[in-house]
N, CA, C and O atoms as a GROMACS GRO file, in nm:
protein
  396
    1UNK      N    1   0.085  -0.120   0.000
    1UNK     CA    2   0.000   0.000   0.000
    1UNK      C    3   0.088   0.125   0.000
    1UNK      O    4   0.183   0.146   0.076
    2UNK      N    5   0.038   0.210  -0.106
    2UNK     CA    6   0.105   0.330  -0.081
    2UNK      C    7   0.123   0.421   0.076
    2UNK      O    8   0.029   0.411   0.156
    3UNK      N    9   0.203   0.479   0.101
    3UNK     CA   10   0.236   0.576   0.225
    3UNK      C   11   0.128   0.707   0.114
    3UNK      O   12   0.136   0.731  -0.006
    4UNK      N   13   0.044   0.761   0.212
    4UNK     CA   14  -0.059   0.843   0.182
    4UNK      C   15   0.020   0.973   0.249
    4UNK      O   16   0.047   0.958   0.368
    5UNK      N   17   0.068   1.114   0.180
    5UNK     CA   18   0.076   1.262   0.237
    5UNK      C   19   0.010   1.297   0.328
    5UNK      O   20  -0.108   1.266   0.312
    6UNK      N   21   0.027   1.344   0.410
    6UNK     CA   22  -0.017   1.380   0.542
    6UNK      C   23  -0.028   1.601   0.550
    6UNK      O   24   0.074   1.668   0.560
    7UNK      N   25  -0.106   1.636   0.545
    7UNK     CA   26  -0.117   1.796   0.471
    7UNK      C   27  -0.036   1.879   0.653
    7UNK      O   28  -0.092   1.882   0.763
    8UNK      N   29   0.055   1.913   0.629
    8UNK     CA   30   0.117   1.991   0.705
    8UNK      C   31   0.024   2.091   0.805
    8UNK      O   32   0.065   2.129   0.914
    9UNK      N   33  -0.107   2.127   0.749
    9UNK     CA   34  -0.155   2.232   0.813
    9UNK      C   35  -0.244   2.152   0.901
    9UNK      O   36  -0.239   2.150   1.024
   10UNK      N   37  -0.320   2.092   0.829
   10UNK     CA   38  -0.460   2.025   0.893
   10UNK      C   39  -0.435   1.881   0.956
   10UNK      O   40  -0.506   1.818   1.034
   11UNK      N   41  -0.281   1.841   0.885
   11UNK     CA   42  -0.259   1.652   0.951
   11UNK      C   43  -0.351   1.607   0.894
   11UNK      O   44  -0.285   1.506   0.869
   12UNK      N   45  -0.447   1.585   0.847
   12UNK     CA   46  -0.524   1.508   0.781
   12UNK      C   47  -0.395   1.432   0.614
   12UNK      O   48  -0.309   1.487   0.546
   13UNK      N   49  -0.454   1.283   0.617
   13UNK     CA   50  -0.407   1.240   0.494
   13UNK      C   51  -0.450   1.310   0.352
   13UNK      O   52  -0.554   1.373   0.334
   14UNK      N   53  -0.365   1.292   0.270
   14UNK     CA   54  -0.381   1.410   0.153
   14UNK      C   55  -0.433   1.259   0.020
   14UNK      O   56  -0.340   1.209  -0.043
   15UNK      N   57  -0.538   1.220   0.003
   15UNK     CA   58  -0.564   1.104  -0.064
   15UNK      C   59  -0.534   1.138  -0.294
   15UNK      O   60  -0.574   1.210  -0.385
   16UNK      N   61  -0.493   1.087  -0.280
   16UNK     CA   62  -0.455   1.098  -0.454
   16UNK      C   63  -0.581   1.161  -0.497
   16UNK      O   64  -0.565   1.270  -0.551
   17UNK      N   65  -0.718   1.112  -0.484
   17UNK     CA   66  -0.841   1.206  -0.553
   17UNK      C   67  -0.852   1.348  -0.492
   17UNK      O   68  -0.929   1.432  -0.538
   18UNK      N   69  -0.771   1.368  -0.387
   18UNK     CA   70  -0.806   1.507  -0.323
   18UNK      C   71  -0.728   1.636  -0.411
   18UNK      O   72  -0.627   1.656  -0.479
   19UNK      N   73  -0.814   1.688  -0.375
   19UNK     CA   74  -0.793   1.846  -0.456
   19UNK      C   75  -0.629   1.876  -0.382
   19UNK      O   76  -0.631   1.867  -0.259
   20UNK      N   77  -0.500   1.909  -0.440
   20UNK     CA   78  -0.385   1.931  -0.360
   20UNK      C   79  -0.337   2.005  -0.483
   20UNK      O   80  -0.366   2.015  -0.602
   21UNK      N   81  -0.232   2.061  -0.381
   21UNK     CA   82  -0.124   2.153  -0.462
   21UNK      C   83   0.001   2.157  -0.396
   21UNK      O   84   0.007   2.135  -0.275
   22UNK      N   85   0.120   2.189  -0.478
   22UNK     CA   86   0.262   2.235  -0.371
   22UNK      C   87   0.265   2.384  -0.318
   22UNK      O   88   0.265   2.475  -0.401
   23UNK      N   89   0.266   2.406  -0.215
   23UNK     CA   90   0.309   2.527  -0.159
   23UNK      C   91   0.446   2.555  -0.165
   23UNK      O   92   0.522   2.482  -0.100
   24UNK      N   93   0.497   2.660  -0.240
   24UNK     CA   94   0.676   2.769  -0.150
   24UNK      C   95   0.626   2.748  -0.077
   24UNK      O   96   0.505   2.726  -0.071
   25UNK      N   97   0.717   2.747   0.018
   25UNK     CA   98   0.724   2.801   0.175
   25UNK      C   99   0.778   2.957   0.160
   25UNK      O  100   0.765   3.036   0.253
   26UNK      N  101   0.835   2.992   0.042
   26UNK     CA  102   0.905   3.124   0.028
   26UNK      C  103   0.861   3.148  -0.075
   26UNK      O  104   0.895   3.073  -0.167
   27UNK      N  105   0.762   3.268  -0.104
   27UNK     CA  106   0.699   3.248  -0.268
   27UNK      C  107   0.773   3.266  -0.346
   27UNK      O  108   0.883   3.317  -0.321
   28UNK      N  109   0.745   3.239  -0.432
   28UNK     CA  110   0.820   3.240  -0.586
   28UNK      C  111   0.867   3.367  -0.624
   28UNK      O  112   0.981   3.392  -0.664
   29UNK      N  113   0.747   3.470  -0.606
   29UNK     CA  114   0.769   3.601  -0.651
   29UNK      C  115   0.898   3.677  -0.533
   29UNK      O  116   0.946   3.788  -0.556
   30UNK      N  117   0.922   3.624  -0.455
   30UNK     CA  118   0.987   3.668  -0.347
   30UNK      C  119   1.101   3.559  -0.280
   30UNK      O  120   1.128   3.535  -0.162
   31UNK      N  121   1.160   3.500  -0.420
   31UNK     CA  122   1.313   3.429  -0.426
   31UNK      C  123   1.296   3.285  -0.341
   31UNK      O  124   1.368   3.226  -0.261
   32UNK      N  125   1.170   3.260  -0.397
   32UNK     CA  126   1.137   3.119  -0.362
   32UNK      C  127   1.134   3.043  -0.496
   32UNK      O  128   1.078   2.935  -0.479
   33UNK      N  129   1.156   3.052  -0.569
   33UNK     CA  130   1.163   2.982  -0.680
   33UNK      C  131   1.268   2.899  -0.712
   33UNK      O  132   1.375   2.946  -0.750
   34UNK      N  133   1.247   2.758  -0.698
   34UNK     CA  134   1.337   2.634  -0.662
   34UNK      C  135   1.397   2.613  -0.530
   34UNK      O  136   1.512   2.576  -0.505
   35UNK      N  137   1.289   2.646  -0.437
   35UNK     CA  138   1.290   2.666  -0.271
   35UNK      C  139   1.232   2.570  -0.211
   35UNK      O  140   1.199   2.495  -0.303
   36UNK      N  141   1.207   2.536  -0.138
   36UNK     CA  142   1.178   2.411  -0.043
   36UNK      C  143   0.985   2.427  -0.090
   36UNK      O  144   0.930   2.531  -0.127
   37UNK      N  145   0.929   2.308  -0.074
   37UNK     CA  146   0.754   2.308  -0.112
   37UNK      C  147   0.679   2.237  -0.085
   37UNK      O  148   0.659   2.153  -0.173
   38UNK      N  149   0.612   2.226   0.012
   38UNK     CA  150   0.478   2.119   0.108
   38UNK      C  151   0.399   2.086   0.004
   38UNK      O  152   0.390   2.161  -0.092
   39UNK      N  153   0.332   1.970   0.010
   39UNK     CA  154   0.221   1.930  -0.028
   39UNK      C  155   0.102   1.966   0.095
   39UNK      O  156   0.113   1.957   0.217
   40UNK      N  157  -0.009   2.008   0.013
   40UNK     CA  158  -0.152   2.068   0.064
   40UNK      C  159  -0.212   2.011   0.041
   40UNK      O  160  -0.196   1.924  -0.045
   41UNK      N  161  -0.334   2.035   0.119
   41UNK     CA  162  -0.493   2.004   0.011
   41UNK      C  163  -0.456   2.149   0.005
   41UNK      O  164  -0.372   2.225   0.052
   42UNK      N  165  -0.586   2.153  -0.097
   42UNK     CA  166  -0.612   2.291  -0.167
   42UNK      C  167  -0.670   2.371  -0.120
   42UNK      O  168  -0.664   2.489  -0.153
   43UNK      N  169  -0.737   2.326  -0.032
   43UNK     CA  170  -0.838   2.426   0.059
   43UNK      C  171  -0.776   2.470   0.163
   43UNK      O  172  -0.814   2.582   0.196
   44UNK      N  173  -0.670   2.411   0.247
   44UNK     CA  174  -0.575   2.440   0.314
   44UNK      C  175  -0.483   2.534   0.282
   44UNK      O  176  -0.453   2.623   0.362
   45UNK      N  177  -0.404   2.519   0.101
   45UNK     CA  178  -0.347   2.611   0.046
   45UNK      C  179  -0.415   2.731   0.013
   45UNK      O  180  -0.341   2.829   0.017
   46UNK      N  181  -0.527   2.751  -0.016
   46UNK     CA  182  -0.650   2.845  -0.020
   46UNK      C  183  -0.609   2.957   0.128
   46UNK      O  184  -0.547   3.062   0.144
   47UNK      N  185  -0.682   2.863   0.210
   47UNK     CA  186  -0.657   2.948   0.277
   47UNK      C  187  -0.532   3.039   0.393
   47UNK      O  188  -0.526   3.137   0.467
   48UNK      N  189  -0.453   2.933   0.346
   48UNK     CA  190  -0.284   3.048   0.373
   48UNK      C  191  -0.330   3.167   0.252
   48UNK      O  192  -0.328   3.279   0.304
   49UNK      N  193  -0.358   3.172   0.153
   49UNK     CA  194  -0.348   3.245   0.050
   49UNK      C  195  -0.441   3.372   0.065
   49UNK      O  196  -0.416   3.479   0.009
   50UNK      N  197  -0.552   3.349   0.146
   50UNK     CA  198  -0.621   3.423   0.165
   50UNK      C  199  -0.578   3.483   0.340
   50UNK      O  200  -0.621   3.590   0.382
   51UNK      N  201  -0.528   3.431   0.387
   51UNK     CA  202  -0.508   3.497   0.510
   51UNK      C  203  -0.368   3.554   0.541
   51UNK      O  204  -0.345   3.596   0.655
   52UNK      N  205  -0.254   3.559   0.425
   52UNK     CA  206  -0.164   3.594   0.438
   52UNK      C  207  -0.109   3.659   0.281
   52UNK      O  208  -0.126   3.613   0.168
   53UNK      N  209  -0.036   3.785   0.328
   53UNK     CA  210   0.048   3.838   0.198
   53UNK      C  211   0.157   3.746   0.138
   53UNK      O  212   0.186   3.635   0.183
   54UNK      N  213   0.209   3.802   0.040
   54UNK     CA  214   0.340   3.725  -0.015
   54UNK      C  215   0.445   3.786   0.080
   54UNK      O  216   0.522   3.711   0.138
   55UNK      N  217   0.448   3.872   0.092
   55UNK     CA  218   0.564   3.949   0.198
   55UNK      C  219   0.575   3.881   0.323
   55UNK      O  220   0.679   3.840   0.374
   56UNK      N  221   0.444   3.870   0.374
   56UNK     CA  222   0.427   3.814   0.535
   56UNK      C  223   0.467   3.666   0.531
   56UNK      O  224   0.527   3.624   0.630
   57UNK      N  225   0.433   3.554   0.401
   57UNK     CA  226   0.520   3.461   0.398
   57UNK      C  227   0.653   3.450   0.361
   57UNK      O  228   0.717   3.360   0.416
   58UNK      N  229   0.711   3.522   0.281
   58UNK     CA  230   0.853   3.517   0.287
   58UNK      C  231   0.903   3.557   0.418
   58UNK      O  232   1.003   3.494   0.452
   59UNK      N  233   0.855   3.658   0.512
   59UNK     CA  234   0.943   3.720   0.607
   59UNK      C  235   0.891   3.611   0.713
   59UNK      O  236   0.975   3.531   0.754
   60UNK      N  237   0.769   3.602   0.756
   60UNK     CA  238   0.757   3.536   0.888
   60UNK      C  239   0.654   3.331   0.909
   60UNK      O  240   0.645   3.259   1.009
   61UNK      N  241   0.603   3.311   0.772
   61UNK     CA  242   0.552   3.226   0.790
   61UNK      C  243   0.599   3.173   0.676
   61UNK      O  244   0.538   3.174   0.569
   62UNK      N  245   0.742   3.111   0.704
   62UNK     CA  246   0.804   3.070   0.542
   62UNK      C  247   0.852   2.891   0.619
   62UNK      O  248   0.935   2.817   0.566
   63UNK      N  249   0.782   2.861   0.738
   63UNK     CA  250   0.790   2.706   0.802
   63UNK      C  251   0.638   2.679   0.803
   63UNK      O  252   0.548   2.763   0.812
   64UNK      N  253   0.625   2.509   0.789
   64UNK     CA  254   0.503   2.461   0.839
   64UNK      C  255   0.454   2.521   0.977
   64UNK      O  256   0.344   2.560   1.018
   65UNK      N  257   0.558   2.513   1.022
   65UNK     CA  258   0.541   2.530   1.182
   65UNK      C  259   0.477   2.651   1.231
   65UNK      O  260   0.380   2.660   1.307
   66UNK      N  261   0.564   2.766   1.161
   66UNK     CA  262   0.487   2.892   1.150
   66UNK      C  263   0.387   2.943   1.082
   66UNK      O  264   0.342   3.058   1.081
   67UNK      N  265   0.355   2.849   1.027
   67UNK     CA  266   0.158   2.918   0.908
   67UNK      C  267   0.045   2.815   1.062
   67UNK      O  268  -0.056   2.859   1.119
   68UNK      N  269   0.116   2.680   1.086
   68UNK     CA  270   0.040   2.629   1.201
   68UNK      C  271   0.042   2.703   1.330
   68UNK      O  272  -0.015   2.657   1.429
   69UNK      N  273   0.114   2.834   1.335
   69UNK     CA  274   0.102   2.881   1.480
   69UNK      C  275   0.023   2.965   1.466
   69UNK      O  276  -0.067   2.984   1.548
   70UNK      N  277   0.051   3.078   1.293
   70UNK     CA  278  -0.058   3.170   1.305
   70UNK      C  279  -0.219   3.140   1.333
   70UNK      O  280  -0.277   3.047   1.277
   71UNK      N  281  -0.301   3.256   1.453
   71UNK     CA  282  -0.392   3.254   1.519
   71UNK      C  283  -0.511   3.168   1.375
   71UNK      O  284  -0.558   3.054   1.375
   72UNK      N  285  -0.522   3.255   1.292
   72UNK     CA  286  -0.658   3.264   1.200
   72UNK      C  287  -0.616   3.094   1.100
   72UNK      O  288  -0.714   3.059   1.035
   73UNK      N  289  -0.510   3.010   1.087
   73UNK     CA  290  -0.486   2.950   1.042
   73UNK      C  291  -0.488   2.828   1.173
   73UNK      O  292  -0.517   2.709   1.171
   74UNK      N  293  -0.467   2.870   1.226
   74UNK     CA  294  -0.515   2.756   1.335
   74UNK      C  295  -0.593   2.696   1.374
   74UNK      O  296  -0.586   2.577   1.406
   75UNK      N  297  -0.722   2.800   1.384
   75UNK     CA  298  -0.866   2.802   1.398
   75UNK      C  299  -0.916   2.687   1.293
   75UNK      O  300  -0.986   2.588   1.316
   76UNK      N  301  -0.843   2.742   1.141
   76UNK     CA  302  -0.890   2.667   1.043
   76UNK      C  303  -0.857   2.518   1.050
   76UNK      O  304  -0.927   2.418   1.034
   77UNK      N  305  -0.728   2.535   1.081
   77UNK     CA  306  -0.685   2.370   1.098
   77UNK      C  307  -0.776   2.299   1.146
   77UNK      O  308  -0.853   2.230   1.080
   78UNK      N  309  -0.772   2.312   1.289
   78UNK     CA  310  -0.848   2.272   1.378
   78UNK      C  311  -1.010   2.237   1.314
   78UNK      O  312  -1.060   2.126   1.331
   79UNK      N  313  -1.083   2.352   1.236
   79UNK     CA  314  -1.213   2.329   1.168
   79UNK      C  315  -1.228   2.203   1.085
   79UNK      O  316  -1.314   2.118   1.106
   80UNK      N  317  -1.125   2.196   0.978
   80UNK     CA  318  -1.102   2.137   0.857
   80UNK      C  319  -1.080   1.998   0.890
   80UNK      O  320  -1.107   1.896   0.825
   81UNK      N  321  -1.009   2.018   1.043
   81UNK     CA  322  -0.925   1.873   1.057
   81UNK      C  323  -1.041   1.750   1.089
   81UNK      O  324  -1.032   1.627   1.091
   82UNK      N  325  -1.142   1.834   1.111
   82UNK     CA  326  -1.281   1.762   1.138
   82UNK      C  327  -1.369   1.660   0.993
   82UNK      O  328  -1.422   1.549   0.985
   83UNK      N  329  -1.352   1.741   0.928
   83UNK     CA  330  -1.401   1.701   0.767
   83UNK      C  331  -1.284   1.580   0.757
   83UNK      O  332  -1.169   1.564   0.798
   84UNK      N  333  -1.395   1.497   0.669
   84UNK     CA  334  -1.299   1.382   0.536
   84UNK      C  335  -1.201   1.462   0.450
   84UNK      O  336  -1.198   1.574   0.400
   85UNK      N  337  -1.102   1.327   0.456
   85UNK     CA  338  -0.961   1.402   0.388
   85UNK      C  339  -0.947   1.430   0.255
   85UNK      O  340  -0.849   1.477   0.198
   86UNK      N  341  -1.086   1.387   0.197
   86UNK     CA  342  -1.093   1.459   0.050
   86UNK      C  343  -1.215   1.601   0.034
   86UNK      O  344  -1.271   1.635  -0.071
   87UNK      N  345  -1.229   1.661   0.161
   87UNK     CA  346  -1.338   1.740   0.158
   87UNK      C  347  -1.255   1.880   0.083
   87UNK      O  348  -1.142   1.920   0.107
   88UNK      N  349  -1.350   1.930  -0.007
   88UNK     CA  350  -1.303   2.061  -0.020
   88UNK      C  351  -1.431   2.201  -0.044
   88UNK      O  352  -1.526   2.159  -0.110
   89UNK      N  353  -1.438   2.270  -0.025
   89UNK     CA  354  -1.490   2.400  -0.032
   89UNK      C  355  -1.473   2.531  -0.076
   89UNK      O  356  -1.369   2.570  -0.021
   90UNK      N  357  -1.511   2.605  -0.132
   90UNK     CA  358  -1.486   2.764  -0.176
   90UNK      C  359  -1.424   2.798  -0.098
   90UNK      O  360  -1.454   2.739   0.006
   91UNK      N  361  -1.296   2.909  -0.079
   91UNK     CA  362  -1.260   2.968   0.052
   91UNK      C  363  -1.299   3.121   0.014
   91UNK      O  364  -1.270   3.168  -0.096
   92UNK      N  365  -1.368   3.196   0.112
   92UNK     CA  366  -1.404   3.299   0.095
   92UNK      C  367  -1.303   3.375   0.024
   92UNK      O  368  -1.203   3.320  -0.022
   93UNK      N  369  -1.329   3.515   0.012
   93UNK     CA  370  -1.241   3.612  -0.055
   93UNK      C  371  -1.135   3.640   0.011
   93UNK      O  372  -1.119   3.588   0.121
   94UNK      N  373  -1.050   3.719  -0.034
   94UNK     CA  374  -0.939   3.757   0.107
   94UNK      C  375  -0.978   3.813   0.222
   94UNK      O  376  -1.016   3.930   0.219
   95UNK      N  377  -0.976   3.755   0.320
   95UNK     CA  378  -0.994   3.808   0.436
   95UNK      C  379  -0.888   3.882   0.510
   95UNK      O  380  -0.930   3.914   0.621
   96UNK      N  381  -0.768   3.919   0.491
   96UNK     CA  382  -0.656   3.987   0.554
   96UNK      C  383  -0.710   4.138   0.514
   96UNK      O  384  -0.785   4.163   0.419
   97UNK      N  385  -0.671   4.208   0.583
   97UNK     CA  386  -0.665   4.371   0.640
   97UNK      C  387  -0.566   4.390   0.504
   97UNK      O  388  -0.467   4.326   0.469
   98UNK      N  389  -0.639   4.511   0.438
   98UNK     CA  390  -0.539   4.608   0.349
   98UNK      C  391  -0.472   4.647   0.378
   98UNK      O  392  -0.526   4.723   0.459
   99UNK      N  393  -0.374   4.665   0.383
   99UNK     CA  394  -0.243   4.785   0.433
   99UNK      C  395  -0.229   4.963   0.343
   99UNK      O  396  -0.142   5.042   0.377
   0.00000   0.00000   0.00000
């Protein structure tokens, strides 16, 4: 039997039919390009994307460890980690504060 991905944010298994993507940990646009890169679900990657800038991940949430500590990504974990490991959903619009 295959070893099944395990999604960094939520711990839930990442199943071959599930919606996934690779995350930078350091975006691309911001000298992450051929940089270290998690496997997601997508809804998980969604919502780093929506709750964080490209700036704020290169400078401060460029580890698993650190997108799992931030407050609003935690919450989510924790939500998501509840659902089947192929569940996926719309993620609202951006929810982060304009600068």
């Amino acid at each position: 039997m295959d070893d099944v991905p395990l999604c960094p944010l939520c711990l839930r298994p990442i199943p071959r039919e599930a919606k996934q993507s690779l995350h930078h940990l350091i975006p691309k646009l911001k000298g992450g390009k051929g940089g270290p890169v998690v496997l997601l679900h997508q809804i998980c990657h969604n919502e780093i994307h929506a709750t964080l800038t490209e700036a704020e991940l290169a400078r401060e949430f460029n580890t698993p460890e650190a997108l799992c500590a931030h407050p609003r990504l935690e919450r989510f974990a924790r939500w998501v980690a509840k659902r089947p490991p192929g569940f996926h959903s719309k993620t609202p619009g951006r929810l982060r504060k304009k600068r």
